[in-house]
VOSERO-255744 format. One line per field, with one value per residue (C-alpha): residue number from 1; x, y, z. Coordinates in nm, 4 decimals, always signed. Layout:
seq c(NUM|...)
u c(X|...)
v c(Y|...)
w c(Z|...)
//
This chain:
seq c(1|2|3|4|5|6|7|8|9|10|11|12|13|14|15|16|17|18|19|20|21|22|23|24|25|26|27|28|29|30|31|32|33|34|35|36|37|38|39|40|41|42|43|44|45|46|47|48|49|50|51|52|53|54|55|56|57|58|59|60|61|62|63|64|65|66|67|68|69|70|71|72|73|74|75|76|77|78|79|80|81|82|83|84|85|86|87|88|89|90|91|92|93|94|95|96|97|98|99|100|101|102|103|104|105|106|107|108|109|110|111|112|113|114|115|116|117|118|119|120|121|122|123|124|125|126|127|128|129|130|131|132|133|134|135|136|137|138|139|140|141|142|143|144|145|146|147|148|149|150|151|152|153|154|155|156|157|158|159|160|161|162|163|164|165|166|167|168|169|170|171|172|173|174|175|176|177|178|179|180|181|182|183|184|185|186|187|188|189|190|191|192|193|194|195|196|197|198|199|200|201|202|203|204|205|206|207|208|209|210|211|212|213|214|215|216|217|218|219|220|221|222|223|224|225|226|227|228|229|230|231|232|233|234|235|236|237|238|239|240|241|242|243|244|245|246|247|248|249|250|251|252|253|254|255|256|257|258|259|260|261|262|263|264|265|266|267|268|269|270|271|272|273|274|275|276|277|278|279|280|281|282|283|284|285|286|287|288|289|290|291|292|293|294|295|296|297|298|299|300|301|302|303|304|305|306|307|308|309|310|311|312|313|314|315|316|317|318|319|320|321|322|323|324|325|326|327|328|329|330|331|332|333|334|335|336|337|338|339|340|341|342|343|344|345|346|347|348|349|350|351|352|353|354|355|356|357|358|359|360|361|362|363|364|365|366|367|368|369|370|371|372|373|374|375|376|377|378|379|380|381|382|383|384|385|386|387|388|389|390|391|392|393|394|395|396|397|398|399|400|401|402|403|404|405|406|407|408|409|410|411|412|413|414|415|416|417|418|419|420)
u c(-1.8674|-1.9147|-1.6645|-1.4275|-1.6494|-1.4334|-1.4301|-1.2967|-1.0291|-0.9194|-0.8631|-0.6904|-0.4702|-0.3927|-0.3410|-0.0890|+0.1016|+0.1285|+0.1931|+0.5059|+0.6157|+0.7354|+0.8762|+1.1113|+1.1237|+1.2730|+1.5136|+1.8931|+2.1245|+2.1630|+2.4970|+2.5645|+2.4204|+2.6804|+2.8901|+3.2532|+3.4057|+3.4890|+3.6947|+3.8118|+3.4151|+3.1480|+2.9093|+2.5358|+2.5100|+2.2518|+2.3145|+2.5839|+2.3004|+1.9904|+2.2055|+2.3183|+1.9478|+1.8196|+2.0352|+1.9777|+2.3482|+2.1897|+2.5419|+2.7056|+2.4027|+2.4974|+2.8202|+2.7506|+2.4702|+2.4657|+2.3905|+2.0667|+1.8075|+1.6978|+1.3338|+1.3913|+1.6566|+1.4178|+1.1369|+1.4082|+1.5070|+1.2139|+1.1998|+1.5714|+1.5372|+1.2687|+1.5240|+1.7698|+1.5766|+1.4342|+1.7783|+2.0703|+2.1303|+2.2288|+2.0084|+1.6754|+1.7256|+1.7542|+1.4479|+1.2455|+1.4020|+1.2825|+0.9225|+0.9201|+0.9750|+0.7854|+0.4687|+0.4622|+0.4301|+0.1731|-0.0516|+0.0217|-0.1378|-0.4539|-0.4831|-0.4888|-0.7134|-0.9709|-0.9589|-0.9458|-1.2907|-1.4498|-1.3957|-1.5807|-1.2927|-1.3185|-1.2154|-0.9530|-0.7541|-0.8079|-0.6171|-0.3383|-0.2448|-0.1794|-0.0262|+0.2655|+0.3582|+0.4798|+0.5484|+0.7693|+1.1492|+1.2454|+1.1049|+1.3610|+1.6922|+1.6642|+1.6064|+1.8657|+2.1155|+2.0242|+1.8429|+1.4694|+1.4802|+1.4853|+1.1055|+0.9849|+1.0682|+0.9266|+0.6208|+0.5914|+0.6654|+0.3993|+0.1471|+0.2593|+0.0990|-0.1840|-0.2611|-0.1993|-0.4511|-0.7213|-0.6459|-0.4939|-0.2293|-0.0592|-0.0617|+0.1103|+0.3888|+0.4184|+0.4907|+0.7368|+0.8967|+0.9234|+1.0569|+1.3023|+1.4337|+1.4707|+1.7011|+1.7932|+1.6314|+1.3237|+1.4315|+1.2855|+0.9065|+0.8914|+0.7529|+0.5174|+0.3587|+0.2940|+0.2151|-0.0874|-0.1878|-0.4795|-0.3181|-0.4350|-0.3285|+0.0585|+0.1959|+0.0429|+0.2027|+0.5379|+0.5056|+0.4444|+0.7276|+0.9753|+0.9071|+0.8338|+1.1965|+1.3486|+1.2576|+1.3942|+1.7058|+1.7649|+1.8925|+2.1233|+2.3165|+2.3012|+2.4303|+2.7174|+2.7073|+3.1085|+2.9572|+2.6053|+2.8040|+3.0800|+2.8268|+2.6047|+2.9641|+2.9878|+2.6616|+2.6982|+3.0589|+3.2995|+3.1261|+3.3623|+3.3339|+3.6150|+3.5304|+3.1559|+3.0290|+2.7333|+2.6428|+2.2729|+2.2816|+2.3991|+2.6893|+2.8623|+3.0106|+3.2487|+3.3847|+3.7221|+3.7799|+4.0305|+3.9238|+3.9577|+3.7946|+3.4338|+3.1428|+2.8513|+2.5512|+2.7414|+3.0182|+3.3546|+3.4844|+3.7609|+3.5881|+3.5759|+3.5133|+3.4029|+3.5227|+3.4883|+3.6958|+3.5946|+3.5140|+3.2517|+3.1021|+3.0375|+2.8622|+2.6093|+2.4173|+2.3742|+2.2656|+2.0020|+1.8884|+1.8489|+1.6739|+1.4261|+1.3852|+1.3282|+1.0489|+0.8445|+0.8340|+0.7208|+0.4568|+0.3121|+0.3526|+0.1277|-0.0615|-0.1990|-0.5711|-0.4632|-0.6294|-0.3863|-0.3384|-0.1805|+0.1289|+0.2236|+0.2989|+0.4934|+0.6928|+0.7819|+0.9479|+1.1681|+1.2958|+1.3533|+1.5349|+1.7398|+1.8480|+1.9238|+2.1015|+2.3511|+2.6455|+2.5824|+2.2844|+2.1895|+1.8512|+1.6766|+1.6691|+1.4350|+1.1986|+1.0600|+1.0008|+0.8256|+0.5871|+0.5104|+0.4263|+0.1741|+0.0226|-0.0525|-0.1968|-0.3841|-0.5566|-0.5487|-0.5596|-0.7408|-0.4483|-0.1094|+0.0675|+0.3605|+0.3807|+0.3741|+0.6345|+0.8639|+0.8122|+0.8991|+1.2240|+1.3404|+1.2319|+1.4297|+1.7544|+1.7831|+1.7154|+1.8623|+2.0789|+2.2587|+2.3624|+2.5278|+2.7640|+2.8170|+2.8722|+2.8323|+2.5218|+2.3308|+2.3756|+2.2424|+1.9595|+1.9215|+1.8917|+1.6644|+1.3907|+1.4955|+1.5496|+1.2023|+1.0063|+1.1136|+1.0432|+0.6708|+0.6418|+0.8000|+0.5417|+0.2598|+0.3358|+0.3828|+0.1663|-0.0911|-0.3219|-0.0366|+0.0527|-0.3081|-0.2537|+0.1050|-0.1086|-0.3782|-0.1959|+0.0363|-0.3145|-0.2862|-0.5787|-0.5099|-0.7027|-0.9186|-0.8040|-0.9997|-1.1537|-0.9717)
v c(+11.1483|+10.9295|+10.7257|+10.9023|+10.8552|+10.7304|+11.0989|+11.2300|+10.8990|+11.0015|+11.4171|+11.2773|+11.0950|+11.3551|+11.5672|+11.3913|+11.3360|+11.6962|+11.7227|+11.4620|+11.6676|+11.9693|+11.7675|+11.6168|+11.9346|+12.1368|+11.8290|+11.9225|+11.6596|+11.3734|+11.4344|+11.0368|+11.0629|+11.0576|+11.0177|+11.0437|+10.6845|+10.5002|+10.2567|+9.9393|+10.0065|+10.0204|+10.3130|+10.3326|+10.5056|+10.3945|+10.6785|+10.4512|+10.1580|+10.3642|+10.5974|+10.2782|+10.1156|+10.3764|+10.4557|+10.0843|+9.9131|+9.6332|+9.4807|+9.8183|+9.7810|+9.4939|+9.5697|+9.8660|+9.7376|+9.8835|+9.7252|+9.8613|+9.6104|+9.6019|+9.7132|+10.1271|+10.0894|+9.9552|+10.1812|+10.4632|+10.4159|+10.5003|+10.8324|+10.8906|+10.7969|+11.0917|+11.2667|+11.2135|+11.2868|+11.6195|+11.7994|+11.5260|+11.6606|+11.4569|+11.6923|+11.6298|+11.2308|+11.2172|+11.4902|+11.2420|+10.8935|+11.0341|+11.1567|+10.7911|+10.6741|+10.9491|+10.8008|+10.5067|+10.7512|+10.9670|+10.6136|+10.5322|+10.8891|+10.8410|+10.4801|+10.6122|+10.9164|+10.6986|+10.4586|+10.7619|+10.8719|+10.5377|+10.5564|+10.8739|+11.1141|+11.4894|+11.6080|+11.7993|+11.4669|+11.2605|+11.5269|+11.6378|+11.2835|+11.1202|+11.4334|+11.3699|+11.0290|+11.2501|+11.5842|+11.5614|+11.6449|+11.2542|+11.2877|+11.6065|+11.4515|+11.1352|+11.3450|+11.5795|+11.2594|+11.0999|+10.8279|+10.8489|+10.4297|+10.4932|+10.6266|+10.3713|+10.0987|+10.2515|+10.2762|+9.8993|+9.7660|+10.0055|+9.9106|+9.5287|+9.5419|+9.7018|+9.4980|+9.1964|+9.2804|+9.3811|+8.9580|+9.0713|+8.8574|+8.7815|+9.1840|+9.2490|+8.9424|+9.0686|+9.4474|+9.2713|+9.1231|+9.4701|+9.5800|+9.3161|+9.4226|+9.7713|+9.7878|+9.5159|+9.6392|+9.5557|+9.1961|+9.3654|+9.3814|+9.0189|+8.8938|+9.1587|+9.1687|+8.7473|+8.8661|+9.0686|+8.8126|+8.5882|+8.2903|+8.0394|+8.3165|+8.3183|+8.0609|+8.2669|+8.5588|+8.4442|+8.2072|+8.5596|+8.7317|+8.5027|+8.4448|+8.8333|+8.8717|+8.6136|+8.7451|+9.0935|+8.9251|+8.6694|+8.8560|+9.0984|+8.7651|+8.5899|+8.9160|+8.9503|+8.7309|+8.8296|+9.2307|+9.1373|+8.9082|+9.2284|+9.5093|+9.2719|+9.2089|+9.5987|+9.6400|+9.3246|+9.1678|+9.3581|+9.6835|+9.9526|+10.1376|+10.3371|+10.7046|+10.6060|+10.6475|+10.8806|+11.0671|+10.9305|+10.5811|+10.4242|+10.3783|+10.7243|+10.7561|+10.3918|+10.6259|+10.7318|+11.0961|+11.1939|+11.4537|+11.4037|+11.5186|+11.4329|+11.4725|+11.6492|+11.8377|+12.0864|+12.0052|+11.8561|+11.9810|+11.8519|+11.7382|+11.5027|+11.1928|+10.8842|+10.5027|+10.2025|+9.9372|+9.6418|+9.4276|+9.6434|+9.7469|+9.3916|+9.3462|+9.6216|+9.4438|+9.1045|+9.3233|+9.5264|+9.1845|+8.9576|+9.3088|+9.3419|+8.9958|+8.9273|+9.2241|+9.0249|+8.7157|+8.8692|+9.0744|+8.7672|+8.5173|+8.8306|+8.9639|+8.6840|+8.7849|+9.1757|+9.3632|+9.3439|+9.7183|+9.6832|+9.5141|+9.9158|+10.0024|+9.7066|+9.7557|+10.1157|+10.0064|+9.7696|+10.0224|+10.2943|+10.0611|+9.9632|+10.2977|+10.3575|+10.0405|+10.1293|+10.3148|+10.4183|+10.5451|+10.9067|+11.1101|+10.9538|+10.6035|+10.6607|+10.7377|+10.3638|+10.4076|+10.6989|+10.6332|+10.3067|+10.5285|+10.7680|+10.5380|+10.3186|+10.6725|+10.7514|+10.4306|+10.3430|+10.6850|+11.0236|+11.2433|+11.1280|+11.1639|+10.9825|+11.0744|+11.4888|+11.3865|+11.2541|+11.4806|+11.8085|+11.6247|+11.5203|+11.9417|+12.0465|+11.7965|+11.9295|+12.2857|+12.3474|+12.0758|+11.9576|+12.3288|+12.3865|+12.1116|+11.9626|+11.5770|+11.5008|+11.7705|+11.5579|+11.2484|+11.3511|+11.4873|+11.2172|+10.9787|+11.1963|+11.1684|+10.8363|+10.6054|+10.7328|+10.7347|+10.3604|+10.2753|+10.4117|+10.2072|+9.8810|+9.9331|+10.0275|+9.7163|+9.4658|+9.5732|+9.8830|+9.7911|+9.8942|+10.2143|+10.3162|+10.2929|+10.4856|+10.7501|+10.7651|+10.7904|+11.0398|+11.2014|+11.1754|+11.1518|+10.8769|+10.9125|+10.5763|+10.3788|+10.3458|+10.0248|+9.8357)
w c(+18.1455|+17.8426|+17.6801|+17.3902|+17.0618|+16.7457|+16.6222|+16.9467|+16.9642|+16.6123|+16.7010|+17.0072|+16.8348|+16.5562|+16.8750|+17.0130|+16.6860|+16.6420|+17.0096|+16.9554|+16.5962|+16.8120|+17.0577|+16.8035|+16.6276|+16.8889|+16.9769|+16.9406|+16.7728|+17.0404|+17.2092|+17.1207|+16.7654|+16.5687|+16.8649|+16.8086|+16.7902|+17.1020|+17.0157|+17.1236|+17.2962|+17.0940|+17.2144|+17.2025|+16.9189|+16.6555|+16.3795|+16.1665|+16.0967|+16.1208|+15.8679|+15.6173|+15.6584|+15.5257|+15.2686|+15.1571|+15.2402|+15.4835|+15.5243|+15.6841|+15.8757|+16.0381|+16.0533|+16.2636|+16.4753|+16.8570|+17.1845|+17.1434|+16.9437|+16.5984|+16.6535|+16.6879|+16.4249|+16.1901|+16.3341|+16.2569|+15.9854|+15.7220|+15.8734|+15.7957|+15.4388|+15.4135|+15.5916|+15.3486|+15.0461|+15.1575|+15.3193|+15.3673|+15.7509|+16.0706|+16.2629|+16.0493|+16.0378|+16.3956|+16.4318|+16.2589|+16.4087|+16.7432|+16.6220|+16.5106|+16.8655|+17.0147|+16.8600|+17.0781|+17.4080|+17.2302|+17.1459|+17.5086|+17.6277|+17.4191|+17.5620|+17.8996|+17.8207|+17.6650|+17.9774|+18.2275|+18.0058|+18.0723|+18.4153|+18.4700|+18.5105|+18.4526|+18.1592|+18.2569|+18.4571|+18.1388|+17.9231|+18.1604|+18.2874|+18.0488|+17.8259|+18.1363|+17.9377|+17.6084|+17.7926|+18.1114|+18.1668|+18.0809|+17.7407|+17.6404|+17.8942|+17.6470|+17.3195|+17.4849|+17.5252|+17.1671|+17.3245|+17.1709|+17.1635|+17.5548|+17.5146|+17.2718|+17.5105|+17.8268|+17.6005|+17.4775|+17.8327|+17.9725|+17.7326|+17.7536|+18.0884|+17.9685|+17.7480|+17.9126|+18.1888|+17.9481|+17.7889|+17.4882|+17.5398|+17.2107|+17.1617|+17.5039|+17.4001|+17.0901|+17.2510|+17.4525|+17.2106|+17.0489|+17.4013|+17.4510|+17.0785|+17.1986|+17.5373|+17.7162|+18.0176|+17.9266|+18.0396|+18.4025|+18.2740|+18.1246|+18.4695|+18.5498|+18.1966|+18.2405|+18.6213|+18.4530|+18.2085|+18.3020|+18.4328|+18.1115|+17.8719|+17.9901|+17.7720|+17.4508|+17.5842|+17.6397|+17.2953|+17.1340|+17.2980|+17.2049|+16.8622|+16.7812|+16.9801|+16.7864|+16.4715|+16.5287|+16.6896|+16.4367|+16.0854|+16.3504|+16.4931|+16.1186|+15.9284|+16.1663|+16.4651|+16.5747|+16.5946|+16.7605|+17.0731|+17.0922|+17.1329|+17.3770|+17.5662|+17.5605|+17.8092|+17.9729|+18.1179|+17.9219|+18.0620|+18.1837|+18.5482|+18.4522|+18.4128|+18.3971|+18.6895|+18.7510|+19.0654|+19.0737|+19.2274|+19.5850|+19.4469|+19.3734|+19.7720|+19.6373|+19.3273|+19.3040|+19.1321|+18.8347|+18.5375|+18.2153|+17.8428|+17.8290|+17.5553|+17.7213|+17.5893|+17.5810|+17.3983|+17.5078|+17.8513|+18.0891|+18.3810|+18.7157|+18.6115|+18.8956|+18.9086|+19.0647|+19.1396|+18.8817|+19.1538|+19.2813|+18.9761|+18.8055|+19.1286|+19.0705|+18.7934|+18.8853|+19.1943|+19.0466|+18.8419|+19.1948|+19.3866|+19.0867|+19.0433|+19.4630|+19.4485|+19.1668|+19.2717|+19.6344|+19.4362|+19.2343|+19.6005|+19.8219|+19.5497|+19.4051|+19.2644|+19.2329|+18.9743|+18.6262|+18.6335|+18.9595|+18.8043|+18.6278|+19.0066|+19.0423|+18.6799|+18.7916|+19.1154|+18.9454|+18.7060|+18.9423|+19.1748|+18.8468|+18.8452|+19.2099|+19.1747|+18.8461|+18.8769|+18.5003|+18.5577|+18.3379|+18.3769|+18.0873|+18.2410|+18.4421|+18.1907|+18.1640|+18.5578|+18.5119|+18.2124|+18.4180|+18.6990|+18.5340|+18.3559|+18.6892|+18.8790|+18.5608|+18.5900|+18.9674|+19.1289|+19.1822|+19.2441|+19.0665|+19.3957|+19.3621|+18.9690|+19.0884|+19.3401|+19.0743|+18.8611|+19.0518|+19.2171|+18.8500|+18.7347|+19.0422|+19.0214|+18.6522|+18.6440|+19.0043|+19.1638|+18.8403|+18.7477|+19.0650|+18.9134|+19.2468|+19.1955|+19.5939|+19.6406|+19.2958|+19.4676|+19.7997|+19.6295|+19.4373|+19.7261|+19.8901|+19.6352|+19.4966|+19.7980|+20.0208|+19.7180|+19.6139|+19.9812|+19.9557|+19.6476|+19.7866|+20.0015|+19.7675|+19.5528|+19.8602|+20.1576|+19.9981|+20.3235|+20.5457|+20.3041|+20.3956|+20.7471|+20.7785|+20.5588|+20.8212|+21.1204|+20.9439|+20.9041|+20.5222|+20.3618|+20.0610|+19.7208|+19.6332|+19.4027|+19.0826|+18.9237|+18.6710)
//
């Protein structure tokens, strides 16, 4: 099949926008967009400075600043402005904050159809692989939750690695930097990005990350440093496992039960609500940090000469095991794992095995296991699709030789992996 001619790179594109229009478009109001306050926290709710940015009062801007970075605030906030000059509603600025953010996945998707195209894939794989990026049950949870930033990140630190193994380096820093500027998770995909740059090319990639980081940083700490260290604080050491803790990690059997009122999507209800002792849960981090950090670092020591791509394999298994490894962990953050995922099988494999696999346990756990509202049934489930399928990646990223022969004896037959 020949490559994807500019005409056919353009539709594609227009395609996608469109495609990522009715996404937003059919997106509810964020249940923590325009979140109620939270005080003495500070939530994660980027409405109040998205909403002053673009109505032009910069210092309200900084003086509401979330954890979350500057960069989808800023991304955000030109879309609001439109927002607010064509029908002053909370529902339409957020509609078109996330289309904003949506973007990035859709320019992702055409990346990886183009590349699919080169490598002589059918049509029909080129279109509906990478379409999963934009369209899968991730994309709505985190539009669902008010989290759209959520998807623009998974989307830089995805096509950070892309870009650093194709030696655009100071392109994949600068997406970093973007990342990094987003959600503080992305932290977990600074060493596989360098991991995929061509060895002389590192220092120009981390040069670019930290200045395009700084930047963004920067006029947040200098317009109101005491508000930028108290909503870091708020994510980091001063985070609360008090009535927080979710049923989808390792952790949920350690919670203690009480109920209380709590915002869903839904609306407010009086429900059980999980804990764990402090001690425990400012373990869990640092935890997740050392795990993720242990898996690179044995990646780049037995891997040493893999092809670049492989290091998207390697990003999604330190993201999902960030999020078997958080006691605050909420459907939509896994959505960096998974866009790592598909784009690795849209580039490395035949059949998105692992990506399917995901997918239909994620479809499942929401429209069946969740509804059942059965905190101890989700987080069996959870660990049943979570836990084997990190294992099978652990393995994928570490030892694929021996992957291939557990498949064969198991008289699987495994799909070849594609060039670069």
């Amino acid at each position: 099949m020949p490559s994807l001619s500019r005409r056919g790179l353009a539709v594609a594109l227009v395609v996608a926008a469109v495609l990522s229009g009715l996404i937003a478009y059919s997106a509810p109001l964020g249940v923590d967009y325009f979140a109620p306050p939270c005080h003495p926290y500070i939530c994660d709710d980027g409405a109040p400075a998205i909403d002053a940015l673009a109505g032009g009062h910069v210092h309200s801007f900084f003086t509401n600043q979330p954890p979350m970075g500057a960069f989808s605030l800023v991304v955000r906030a030109p879309f609001a402005a439109v927002a607010k000059a064509v029908s002053p509603t909370e529902l339409l600025s957020y509609r078109l904050g996330a289309f904003a953010c949506l973007l990035a996945l859709a320019v992702l998707a055409v990346t990886l159809m183009a590349s699919m195209m080169r490598q002589g894939r059918s049509l029909a794989a080129s279109i509906l692989v990478p379409a999963a990026v934009l369209v899968n049950p991730l994309t709505y949870s985190a539009l669902d939750y008010g989290h759209p930033e959520e998807l623009l990140g998974a989307a830089l630190c995805a096509g950070a690695v892309i870009a650093a193994g194709r030696g655009r380096a100071l392109f994949a820093g600068a997406m970093l930097g973007c990342a990094l500027a987003t959600k503080q998770w992305a932290a977990l995909a600074i060493l596989p990005v360098l991991l995929a740059t061509p060895r002389g090319a590192r220092v120009r990639t981390g040069g670019a990350m930290a200045a395009v980081a700084g930047l963004l940083f920067a006029p947040m700490i200098i317009g109101d440093p005491a508000r930028f260290w108290l909503a870091q604080k708020s994510v980091g050491i001063a985070t609360t496992f008090q009535h927080t803790v979710t049923a989808s990690n390792v952790w949920f059997p350690f919670a203690q039960t009480s109920t209380g009122r709590t915002l869903t999507i839904t609306g407010p209800h009086v429900m059980s609500q999980y804990s764990l002792s402090s001690a425990l849960g400012h373990v869990t981090h640092p935890l997740a940090i050392a795990v993720a950090l242990a898996l690179t670092v044995a990646y780049g020591y037995r891997r040493r000469g893999a092809v670049p791509a492989e290091a998207l394999q390697l990003l999604a298994l330190v993201m999902l095991v960030r999020c078997i490894l958080d006691p605050l962990t909420y459907s939509y953050h896994h959505a960096p794992f998974l866009v790592a995922l598909i784009s690795y099988e849209a580039l490395r494999r035949r059949v998105p095995v692992l990506s399917g696999f995901a997918i239909a346990a994620i479809l499942t756990m929401t429209h069946v296991i969740a509804p059942m509202k059965d905190a101890t049934l989700v987080n069996a489930f959870y660990l049943a699709w979570a836990l084997p399928l990190a294992a099978v990646l652990g393995i994928a990223v570490l030892a694929p030789g021996r992957l291939g022969a557990l498949a064969r004896r198991a008289g699987i037959r495994v799909p070849a992996l594609q060039s670069a």
